[in-house]
C-alpha positions as CSV (number, residue, x, y, z in Angstrom):
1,X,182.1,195.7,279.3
2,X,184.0,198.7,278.3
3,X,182.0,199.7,275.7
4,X,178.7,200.0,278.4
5,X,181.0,202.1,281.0
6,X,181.6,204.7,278.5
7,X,177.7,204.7,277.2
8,X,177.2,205.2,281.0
9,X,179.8,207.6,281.4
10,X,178.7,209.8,278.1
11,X,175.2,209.7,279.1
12,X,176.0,210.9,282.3
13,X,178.0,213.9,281.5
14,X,175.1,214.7,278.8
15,X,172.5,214.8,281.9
16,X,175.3,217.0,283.6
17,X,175.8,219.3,280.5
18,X,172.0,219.6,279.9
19,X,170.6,219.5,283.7
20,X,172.9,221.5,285.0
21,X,175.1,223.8,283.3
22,X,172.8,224.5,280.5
23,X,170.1,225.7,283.5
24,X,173.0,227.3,285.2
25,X,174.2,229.6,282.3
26,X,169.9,230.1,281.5
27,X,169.5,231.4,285.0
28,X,172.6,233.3,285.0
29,X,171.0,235.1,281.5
30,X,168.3,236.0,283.2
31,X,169.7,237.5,286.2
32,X,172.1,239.4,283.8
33,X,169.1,240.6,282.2
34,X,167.3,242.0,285.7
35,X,170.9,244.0,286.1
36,X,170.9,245.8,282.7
37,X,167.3,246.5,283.0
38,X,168.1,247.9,286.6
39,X,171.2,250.3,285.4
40,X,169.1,250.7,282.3
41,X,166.8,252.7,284.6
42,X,168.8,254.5,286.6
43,X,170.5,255.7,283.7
44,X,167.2,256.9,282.5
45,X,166.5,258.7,286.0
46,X,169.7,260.7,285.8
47,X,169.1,262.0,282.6
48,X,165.1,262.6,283.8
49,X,166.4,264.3,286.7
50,X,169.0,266.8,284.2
51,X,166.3,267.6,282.3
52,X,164.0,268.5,285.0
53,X,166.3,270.6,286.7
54,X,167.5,272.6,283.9
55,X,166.9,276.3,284.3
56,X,167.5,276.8,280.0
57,X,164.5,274.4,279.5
58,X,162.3,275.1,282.6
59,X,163.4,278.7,284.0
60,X,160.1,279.1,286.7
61,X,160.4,275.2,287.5
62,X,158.2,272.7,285.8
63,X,154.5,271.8,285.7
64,X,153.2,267.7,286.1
65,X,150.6,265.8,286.8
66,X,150.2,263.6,290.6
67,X,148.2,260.9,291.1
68,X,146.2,262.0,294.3
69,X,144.5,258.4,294.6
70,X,142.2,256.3,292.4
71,X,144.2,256.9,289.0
72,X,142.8,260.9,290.0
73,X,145.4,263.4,288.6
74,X,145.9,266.7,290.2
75,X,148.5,269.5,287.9
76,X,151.0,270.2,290.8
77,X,153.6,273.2,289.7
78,X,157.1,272.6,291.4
79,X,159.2,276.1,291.3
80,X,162.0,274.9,293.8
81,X,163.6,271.9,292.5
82,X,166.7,272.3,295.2
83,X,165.6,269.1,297.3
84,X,163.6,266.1,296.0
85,X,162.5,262.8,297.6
86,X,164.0,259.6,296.4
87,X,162.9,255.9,296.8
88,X,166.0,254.0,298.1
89,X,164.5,250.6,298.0
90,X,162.0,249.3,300.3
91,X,159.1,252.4,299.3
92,X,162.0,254.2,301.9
93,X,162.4,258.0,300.7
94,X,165.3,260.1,301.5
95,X,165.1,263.9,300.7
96,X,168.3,264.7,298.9
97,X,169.9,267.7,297.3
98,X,170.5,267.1,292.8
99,X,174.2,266.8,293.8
100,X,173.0,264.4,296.7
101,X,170.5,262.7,294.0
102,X,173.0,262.5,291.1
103,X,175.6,261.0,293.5
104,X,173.4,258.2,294.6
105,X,172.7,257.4,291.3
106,X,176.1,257.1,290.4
107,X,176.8,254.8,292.8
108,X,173.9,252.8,291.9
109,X,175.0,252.3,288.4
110,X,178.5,251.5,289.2
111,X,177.1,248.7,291.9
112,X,175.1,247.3,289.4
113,X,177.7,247.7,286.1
114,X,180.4,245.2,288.7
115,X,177.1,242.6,289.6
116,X,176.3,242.8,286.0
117,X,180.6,242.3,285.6
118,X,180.5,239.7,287.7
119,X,177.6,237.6,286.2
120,X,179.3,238.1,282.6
121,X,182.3,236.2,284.1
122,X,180.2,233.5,285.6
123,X,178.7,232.6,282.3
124,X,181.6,233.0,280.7
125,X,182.8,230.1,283.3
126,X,179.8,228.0,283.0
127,X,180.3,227.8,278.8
128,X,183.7,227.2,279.4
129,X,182.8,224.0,281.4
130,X,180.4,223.0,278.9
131,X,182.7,223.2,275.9
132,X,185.2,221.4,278.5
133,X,183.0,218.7,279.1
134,X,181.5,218.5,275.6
135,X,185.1,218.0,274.9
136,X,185.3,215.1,277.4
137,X,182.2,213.6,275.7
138,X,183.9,213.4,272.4
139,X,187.2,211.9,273.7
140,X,184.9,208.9,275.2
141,X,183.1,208.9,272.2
142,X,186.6,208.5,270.0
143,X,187.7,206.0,273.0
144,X,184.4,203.5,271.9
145,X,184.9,203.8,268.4
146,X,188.9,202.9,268.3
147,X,187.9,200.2,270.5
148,X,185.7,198.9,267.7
149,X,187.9,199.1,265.2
């Protein structure tokens, strides 16, 4: 009779271990993964933007290439780089000064950098459960086989 209850009782904390916290921790990766991409990027549009606005490497302002429609490309030549236009979410642009631009992006990256903080911590939470209740699965398992003996 006892030996069936702790069958039951393993098995169940293996569904629990596998059904849930496994696919807890898996979608937690991912998510993780979306945030580093995202501070990955804006990382990578601050330094754009530095190099875009730098007078040393592009004294008369820079040339580039705009799609006007249709994967058509006109060569646009931009000589006043003081304001720019930057998607905020939503296709929503807001003109903003560099020190404007460079501000925003800082606080962009540092929302993201806690998220991606606070994700690390939940996985680190969710293995900790899973070592605790793979620890629980071998106590029952000891349990059954003193019991046998």
């Amino acid at each position: 009779m006892a030996q069936t209850n702790i069958d039951e009782t393993v098995a169940k904390y293996d569904r629990f271990i596998n059904d849930v916290l496994k696919e807890d921790l898996r979608i937690l990766h991912l998510k993780l993964q979306h945030v580093n991409a995202e501070v990955s990027d804006l990382i990578q549009q601050k330094h754009t933007l530095r190099v875009l606005l730098d007078k040393n490497v592009h004294p008369n302002g820079f040339k580039s290439q705009v799609n006007i429609g249709c994967n058509f490309f006109m060569e646009a030549t931009v000589t006043d780089t003081s304001r720019l236009l930057m998607n905020i979410g939503l296709n929503h642009y807001l003109e903003l000064s560099v020190e404007e631009a460079l501000k925003y992006l800082d606080a962009r990256i540092k929302a993201f950098e806690l998220k991606s903080e606070e994700l690390c911590n939940k996985a680190a939470e969710t293995k900790a459960h899973i070592k605790l209740m793979l620890f629980n699965v071998g106590e029952l398992e000891n349990q059954k086989y003193k019991k046998k003996s």
